[in-house]
C-alpha positions in Angstrom: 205.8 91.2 124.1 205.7 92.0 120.4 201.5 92.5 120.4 200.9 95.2 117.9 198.0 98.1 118.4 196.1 100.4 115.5 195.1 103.6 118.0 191.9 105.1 116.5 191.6 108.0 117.8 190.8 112.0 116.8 192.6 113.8 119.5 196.4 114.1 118.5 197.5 114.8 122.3 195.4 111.7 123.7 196.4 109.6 120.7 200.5 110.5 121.3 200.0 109.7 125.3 198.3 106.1 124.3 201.4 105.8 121.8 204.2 106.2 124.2 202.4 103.9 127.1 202.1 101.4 124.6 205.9 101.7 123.3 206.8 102.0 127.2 204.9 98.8 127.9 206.7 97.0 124.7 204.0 97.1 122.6 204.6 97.6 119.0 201.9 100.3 117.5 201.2 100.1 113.6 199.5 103.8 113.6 196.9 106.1 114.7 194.0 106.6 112.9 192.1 109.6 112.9 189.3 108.5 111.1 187.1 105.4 109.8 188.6 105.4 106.5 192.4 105.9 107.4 191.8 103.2 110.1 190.9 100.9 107.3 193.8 101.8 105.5 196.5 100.9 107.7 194.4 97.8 108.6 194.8 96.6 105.1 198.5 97.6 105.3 199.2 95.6 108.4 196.2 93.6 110.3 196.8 94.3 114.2 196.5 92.0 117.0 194.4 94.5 119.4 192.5 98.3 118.2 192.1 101.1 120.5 188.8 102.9 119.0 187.4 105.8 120.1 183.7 105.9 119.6 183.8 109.3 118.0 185.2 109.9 115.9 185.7 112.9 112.7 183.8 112.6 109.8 180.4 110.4 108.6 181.7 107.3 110.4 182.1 106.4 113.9 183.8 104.2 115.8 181.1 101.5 116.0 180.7 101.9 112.1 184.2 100.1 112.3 183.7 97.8 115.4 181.5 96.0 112.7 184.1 95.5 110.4 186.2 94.6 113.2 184.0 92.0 114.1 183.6 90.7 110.9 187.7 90.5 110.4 188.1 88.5 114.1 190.2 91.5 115.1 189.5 92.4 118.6 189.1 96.0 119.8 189.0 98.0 123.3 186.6 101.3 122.8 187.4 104.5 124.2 185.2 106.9 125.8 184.4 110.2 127.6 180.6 109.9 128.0 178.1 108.1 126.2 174.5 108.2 125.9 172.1 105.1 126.1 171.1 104.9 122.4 175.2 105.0 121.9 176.0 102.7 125.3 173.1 100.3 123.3 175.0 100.5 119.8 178.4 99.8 121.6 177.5 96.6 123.1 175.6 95.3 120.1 179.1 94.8 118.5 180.3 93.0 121.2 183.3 95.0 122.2 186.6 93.5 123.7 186.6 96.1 126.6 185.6 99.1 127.6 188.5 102.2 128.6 186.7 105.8 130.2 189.2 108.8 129.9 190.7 109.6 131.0 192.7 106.4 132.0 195.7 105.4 134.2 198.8 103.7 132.2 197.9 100.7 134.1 194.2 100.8 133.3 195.2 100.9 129.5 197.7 97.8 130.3 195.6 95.7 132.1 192.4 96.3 130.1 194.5 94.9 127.2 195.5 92.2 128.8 192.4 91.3 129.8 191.4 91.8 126.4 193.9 89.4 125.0 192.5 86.7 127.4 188.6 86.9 127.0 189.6 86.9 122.8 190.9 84.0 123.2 189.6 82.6 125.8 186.1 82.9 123.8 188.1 81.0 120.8 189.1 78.1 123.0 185.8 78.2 124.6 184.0 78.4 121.3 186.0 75.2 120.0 186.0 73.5 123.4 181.6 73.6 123.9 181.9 72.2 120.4 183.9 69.4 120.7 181.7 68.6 124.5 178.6 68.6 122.5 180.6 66.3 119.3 181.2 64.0 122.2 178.0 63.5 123.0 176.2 63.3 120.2 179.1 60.8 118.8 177.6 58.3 122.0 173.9 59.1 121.7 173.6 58.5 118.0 174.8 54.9 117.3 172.5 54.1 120.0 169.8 51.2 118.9 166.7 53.3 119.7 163.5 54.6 118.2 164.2 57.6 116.3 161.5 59.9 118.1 163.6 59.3 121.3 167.0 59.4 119.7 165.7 63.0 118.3 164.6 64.2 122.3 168.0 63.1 123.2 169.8 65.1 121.0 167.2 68.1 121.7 168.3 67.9 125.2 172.2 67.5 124.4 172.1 71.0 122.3 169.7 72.6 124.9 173.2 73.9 127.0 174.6 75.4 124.0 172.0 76.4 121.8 169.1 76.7 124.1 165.2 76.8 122.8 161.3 76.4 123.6 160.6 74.3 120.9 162.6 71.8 118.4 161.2 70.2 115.0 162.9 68.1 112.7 162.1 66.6 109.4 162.5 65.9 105.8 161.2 68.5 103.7 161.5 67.2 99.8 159.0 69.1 98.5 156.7 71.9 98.9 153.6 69.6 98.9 154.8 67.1 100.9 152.1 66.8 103.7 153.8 67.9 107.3 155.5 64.7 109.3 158.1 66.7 111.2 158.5 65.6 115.1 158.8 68.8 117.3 159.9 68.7 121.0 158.3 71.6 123.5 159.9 72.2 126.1 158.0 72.3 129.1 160.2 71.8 132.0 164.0 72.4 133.2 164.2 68.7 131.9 161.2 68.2 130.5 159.7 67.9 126.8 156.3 67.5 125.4 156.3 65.4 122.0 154.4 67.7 119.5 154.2 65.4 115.9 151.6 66.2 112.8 148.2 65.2 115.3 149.6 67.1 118.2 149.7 69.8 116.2 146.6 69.4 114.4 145.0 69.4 117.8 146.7 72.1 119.3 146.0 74.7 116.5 142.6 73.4 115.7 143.7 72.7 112.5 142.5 69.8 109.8 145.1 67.6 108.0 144.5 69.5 104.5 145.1 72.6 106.2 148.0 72.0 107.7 148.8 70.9 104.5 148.3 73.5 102.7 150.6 75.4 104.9 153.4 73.2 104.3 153.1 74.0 100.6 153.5 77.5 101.5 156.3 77.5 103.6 159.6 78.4 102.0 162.6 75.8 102.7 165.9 77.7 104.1 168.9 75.8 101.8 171.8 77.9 104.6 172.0 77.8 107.8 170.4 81.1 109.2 169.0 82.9 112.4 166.3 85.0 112.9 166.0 87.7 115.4 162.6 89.5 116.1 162.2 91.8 114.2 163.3 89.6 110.8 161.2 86.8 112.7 158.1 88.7 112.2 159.1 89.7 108.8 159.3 85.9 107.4 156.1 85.3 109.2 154.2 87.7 107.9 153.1 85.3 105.8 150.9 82.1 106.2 153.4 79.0 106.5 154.5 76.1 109.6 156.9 78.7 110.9 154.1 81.2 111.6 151.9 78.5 112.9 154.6 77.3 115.5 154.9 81.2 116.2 151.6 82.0 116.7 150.9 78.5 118.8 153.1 78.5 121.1 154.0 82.3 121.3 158.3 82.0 119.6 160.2 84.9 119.1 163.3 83.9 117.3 164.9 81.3 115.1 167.3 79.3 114.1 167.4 76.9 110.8 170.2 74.1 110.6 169.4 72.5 107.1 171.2 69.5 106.1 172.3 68.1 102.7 171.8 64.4 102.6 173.4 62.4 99.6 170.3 61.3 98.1 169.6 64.8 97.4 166.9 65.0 100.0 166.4 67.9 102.3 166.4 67.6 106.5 165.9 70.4 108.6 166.8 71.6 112.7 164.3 74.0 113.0 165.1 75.8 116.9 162.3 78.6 118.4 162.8 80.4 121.5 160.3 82.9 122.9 163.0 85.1 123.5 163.8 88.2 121.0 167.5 87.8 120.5 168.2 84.1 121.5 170.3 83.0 118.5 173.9 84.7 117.0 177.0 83.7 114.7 178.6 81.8 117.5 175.4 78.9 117.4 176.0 78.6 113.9 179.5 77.9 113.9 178.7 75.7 117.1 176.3 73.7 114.8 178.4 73.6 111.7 181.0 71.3 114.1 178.2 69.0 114.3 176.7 69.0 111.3 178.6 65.8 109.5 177.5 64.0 113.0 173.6 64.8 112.8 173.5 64.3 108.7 175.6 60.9 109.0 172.7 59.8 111.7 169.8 61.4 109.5 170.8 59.1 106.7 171.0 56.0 108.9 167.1 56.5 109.7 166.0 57.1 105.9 168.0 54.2 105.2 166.0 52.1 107.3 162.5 51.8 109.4 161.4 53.8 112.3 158.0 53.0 113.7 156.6 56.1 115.7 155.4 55.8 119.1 151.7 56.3 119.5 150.9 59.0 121.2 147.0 59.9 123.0 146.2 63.4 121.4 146.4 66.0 124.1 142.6 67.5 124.6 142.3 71.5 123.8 145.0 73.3 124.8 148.0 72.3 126.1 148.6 71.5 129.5 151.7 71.0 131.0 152.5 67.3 133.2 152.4 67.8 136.8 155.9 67.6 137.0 156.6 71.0 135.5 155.5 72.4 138.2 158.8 72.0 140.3 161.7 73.2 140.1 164.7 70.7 139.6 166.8 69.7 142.9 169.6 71.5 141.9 168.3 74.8 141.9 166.5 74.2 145.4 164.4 76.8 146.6 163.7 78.8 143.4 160.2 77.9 142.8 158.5 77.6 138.9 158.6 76.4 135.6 157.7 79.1 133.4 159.9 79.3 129.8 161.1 82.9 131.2 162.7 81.1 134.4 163.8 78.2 132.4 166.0 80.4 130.5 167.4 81.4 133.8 168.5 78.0 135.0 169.6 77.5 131.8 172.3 80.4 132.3 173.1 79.1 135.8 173.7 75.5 134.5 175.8 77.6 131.4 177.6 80.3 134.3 177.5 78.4 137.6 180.9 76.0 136.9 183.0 78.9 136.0 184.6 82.0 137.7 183.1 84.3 135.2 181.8 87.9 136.9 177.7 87.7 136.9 175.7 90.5 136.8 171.8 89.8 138.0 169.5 92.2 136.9 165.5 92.4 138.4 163.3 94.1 140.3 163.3 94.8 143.6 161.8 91.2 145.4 162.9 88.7 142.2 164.9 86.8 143.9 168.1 88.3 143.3 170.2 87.3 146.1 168.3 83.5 146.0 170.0 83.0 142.3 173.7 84.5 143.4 174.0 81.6 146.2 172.7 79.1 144.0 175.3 80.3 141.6 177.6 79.8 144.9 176.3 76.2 145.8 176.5 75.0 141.8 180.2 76.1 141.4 183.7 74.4 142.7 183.7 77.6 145.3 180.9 76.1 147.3 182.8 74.9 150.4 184.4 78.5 150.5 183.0 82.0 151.8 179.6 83.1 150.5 179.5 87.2 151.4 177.2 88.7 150.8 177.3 93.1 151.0 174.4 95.2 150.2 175.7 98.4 149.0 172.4 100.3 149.6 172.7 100.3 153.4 176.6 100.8 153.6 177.1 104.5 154.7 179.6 106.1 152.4 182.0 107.0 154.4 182.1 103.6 155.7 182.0 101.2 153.1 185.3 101.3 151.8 186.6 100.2 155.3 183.9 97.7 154.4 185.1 96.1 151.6 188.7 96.4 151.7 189.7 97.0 155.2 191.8 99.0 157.2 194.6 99.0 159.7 194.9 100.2 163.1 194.8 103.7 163.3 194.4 104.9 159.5 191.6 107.0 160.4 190.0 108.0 163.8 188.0 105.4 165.6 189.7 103.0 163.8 190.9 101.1 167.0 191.7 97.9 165.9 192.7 96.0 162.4 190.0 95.7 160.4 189.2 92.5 157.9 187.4 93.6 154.8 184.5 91.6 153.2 186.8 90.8 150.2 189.6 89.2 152.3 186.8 87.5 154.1 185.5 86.0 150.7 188.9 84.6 149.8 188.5 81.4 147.7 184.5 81.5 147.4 181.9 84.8 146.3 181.1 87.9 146.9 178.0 88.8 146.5 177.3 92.5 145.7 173.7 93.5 145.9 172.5 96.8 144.9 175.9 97.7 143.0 174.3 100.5 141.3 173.8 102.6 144.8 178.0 102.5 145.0 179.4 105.5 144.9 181.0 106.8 141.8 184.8 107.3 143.7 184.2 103.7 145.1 183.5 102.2 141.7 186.7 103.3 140.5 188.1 101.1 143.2 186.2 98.3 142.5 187.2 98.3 138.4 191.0 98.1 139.8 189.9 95.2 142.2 188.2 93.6 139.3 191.1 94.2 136.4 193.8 93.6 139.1 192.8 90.8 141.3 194.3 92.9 144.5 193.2 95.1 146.8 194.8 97.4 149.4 193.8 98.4 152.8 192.7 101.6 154.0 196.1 102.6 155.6 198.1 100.2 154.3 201.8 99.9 152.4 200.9 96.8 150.8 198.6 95.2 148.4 197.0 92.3 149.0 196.2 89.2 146.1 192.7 88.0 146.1 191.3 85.1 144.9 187.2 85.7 144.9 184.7 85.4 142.6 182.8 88.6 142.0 177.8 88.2 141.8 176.8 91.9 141.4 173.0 92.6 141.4 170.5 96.1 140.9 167.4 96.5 140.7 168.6 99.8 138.1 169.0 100.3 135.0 172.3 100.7 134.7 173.2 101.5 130.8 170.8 105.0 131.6 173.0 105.3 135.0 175.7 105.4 132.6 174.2 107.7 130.3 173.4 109.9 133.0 177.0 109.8 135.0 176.3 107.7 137.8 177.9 104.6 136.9 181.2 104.0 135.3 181.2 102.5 131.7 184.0 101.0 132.1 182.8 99.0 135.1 179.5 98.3 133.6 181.7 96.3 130.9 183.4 94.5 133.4 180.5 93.7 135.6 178.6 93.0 132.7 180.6 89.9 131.2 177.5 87.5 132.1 174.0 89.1 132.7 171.2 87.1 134.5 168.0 89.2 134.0 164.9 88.2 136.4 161.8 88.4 135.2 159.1 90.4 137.5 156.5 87.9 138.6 153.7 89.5 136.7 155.4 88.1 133.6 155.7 84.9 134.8 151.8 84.5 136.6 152.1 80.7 135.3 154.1 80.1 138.4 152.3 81.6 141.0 150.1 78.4 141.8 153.3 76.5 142.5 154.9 79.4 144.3 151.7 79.8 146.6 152.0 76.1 147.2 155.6 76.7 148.0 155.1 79.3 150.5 151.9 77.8 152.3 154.1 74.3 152.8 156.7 76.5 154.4 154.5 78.9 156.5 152.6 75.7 157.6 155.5 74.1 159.0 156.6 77.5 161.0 153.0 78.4 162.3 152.1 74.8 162.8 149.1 74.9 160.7 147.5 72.9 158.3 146.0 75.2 155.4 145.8 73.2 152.2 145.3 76.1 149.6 143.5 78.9 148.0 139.9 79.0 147.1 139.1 79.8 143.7 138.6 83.5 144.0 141.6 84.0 145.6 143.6 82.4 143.0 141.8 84.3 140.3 142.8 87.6 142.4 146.3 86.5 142.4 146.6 85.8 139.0 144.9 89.4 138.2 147.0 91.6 140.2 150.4 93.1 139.0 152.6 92.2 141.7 154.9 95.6 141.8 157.1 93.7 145.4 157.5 90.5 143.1 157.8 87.1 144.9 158.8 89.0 148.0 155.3 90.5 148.2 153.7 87.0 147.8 155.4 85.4 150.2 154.5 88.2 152.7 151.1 87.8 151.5 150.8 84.2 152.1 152.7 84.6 155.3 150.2 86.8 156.8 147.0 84.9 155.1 147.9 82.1 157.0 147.9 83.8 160.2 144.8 85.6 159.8 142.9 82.0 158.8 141.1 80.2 160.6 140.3 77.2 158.8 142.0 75.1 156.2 141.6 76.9 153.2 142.8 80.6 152.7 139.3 82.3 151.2 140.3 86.0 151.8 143.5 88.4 151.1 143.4 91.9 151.0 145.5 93.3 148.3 147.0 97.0 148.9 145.6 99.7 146.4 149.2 100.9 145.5 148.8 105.1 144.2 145.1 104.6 145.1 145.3 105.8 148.9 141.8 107.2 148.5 140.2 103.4 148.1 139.0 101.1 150.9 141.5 97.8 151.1 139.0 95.2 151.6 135.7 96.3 149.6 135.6 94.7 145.8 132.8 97.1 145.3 134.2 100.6 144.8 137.2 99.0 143.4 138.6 100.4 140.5 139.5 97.6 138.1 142.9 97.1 136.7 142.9 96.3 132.8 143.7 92.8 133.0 140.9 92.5 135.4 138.4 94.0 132.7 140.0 92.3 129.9 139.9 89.0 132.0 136.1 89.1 132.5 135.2 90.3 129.3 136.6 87.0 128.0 135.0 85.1 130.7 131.5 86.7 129.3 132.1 86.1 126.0 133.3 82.5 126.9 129.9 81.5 128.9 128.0 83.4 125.8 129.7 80.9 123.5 128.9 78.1 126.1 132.5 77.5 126.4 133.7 77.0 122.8 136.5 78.5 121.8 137.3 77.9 117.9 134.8 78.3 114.8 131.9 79.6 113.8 130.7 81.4 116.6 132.7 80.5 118.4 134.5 83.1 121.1 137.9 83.7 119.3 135.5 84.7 116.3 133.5 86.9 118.7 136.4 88.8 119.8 138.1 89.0 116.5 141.1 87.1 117.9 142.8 84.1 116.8 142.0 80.9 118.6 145.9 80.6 119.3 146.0 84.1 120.8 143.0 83.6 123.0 144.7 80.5 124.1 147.4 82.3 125.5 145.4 85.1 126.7 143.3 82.8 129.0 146.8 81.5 130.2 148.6 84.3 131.4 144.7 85.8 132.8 144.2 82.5 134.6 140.8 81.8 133.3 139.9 78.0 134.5 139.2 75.1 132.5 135.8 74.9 133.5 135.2 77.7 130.9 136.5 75.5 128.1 134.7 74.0 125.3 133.3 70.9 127.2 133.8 69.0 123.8 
């Protein structure tokens, strides 16, 4: 092994002890650094293969002051740490860190983590190249084929979606600042799913005129580099009136990312990806995109080159409003119920995660679904004919759940009668589920990093250890960067755990699905009760929509479960709803009530909107009478539920 190492690290006694494992393991080490500036130093004297880096560090700079530099030189780097605090635990990620090493550290915990190190660099190279050349493969079939352009354009949208996903795709020439607006957007609307939004679409959906839209075209700036946009620099650029703000403001994006392409006639052609996430693009799409970049401008300039007559398309009516079939959930993720953009972005990550045997960690609140996602992962992977085990941490005792996981042999402790299997061994060639990881034990977790780093595990009582082949799903409904911060969970695990993160949204930020998740449950309360209830009144629905839903999809399926019961005819026209830190108010009486602040904000809209005789845009108009955009009392109405019977009946 000649793999050299740059220590970076303060402590001269800590420093010398990660020096002689390293020269004991046959590593070669280049230095140790005590400070940012020396680091860089003997970095420009000889360019390592790994860094050891202590967080902090002496001096002005700290250790994630050089991750960055780090990151930006391809070198990969393992930090070090006694304790850190969120804000730091926050800081440390966002540099995208190699692994993680608490002190103080076992020889083989410095070894292995290095290893592993060494693998998931390149590993992530490899896997960088090898998504490229997948998607290259594709596109090379698609392309040539003899198809109108507007569908050879949704074709490549859904090629990309896997790799670089979004809500919404335009694309178009863009030669000069006046030039009126003609590109063809795709939003995405379903798992598989798209919703063609050209010039008129748009016109209609923003209640825009031609001239205006326009206008804004002549006002929007044209991107000559590939760039991304996070939030914050999002909101920054669209600050000011252009398409990109429109397309924000429509359809509620949160993020960016521009692909322009240089066509030899000189013209300009654009990408243009949104996502309604804050932090959905990074470096690694655009170096994904730059592999296909000849591909897309080679097909760009066969359309201008020739004729492509657009399909005609019947405007959509007011707002827009989703097919019936974006309502269910595609086969393949059977059983998890909706369509909203948050949970789209979650099947997206179990298409993405699913085929692999990379370590997931699900994050969500309590009743999200947590432990429905980690067997679809299961059923979606090669592992599916193998074990599925699932172990909830919470309700182990602690004195017993080391037995439980690993085992133990006859007579290693008292009452231990017999030769006990442990869930791990049980899960050999398939998963592991482990919900509720952050109620483990902090002595336990130690345990579980070796299991994790060393792909063994040894037996309470026994002389041996054991190899393991088993996929590891962990799940909390914590926060586990301030468990960190605050002691209770080991960093170091958290890393390891944290290698792909699923995060569930709570159902009252995803209310768009609740319709098709009551339909869900009533179907499958019917069939156990033997009933025949066929839905929700109005009222009801509303009240669904309205309330905040702190026990998640758990609490509406309980709900439905015991509405049903308690009906007696074929439409569900009554739930009671518990007053949750309001003991003092009667359950069933709308009267004394106290409203939450959706509720009041929802009929207040609902008054202004019957005021206005329905209409939304304009003078007079209800958006003008709540000083509101039209666009964001669109949305407003969607996520409060207000029907379209209190649309403008034009």
């Amino acid at each position: 092994m000649n793999q050299s190492v740059l220590i970076v690290e303060d402590q001269f006694i800590e420093a010398n002890d990660l020096r002689l494992m390293l020269h004991k393991a046959g590593y070669r080490v280049t230095g140790i650094a005590r400070s940012v500036p020396n680091a860089l130093e003997l970095i420009g004297q000889e360019k390592p293969d790994v860094v050891l880096l202590d967080i902090f560090l002496k001096g002005p700079l700290t250790g994630i002051d050089l991750a960055k530099q780090l990151k930006d030189d391809s070198i990969p780097f393992i930090y070090l740490s006694a304790n850190s605090t969120q804000d730091v635990l926050t800081a440390a990620k966002a540099t995208q860190p190699d692994g993680f090493l608490v002190k103080p550290f076992r020889e083989k915990d410095v070894l292995v983590t290095l290893e592993v190190a060494r693998y998931r660099y390149e590993h992530s190279l490899e896997a960088s190249f090898r998504r490229g050349t997948q998607l290259l493969k594709q596109l090379s079939k698609l392309l040539p084929e003899p198809i109108d352009w507007e569908q050879k354009l949704l074709k490549v949208g859904k090629a990309i979606q896997p790799f670089i996903p979004f809500d919404f795709m335009a694309a178009g020439a863009s030669t000069l600042a006046s030039a009126a607006y003609a590109d063809l957007g795709f939003l995405r609307i379903g798992f598989d799913d798209y919703q063609l939004v050209g010039p008129n679409e748009l016109m209609v959906m923003a209640n825009l005129k031609q001239h205006e839209l326009a206008a804004l075209q002549a006002k929007t700036s044209l991107e000559t580099e590939a760039t991304w946009y996070d939030e914050s620099e999002f909101k920054r650029i669209c600050q000011r009136p252009s398409i990109r703000k429109l397309i924000a403001n429509t359809f509620l994006m949160r993020s960016q990312l521009v692909i322009p392409l240089r066509l030899p006639t000189g013209e300009s052609f654009a990408f243009y990806f949104y996502s309604r996430r804050p932090d959905a693009y990074s470096e690694e799409h655009l170096a994904l995109l730059s592999q296909i970049t000849a591909l897309l401008t080679a097909a760009v300039v066969d359309k201008l080159s020739g004729t492509s007559n657009r399909a005609t398309v019947a405007p959509v009516a007011g707002v827009l409003a989703p097919s019936s079939a974006s309502y269910s959930s595609p086969a393949r993720f059977e059983g998890i119920v909706g369509s909203s953009h948050l949970l789209l972005t979650v099947f997206d990550h179990l298409s993405l995660v699913a085929p692999t045997d990379t370590s997931v960690l699900i994050l969500g609140e309590s009743g999200t679904g947590k432990e429905r996602i980690a067997s679809t992962i299961h059923q979606l992977s090669p592992r599916k004919r193998k074990p599925f085990i699932r172990v909830n941490c919470a309700t182990l005792p602690t004195n017993l759940i080391e037995s439980e996981l690993f085992g133990h042999e006859k007579g290693s402790f008292t009452g231990a009668t017999d030769k006990r299997i442990g869930r791990f061994e049980q899960a050999e060639g398939g998963t592991i589920f482990l919900d509720e990881i952050g109620e483990m034990p902090v002595e336990l977790q130690v345990k579980l990093l070796r299991v994790l780093q060393e792909k063994e595990i040894e037996r309470i009582g026994g002389q041996s250890s054991i190899k393991i082949n088993v996929r590891i799903i962990a799940a909390t409904n914590r926060n586990l960067e301030k468990e960190v911060a605050e002691g209770r969970f080991r960093l170091d695990l958290y890393y390891r755990l944290n290698v792909f993160p699923i995060a569930l949204p709570p159902l009252r930020d995803r209310k768009e699905d609740i319709p098709a998740l009551v339909e869900h449950f009533i179907e499958k309360y019917n069939q156990k009760t033997g009933k025949k209830i066929t839905g929700l009144s109005a009222p009801v629905l509303n009240t669904l929509l309205t309330y905040r839903w702190p026990g998640n999809i758990r609490e509406l399926e309980h709900l439905i479960e015991r509405s049903i019961l308690l009906t007696k005819g074929t439409l569900i026209e009554e739930v009671t709803l518990p007053n949750i830190g309001q003991p003092g108010l009667p359950t069933t009486s709308d009267e004394h009530r106290v409203k939450t602040i959706d509720e009041n904000e929802r009929d207040h809209i609902i008054a202004v909107l019957k005021k206005c005789n329905g209409r939304i845009w304009g003078a007079g108009g209800a958006a003008e009478m709540l000083n509101v955009p039209p666009t964001t009392l669109n949305s407003k109405m969607k996520k409060l539920g207000i029907r379209k019977e209190y649309l403008d009946p034009r």
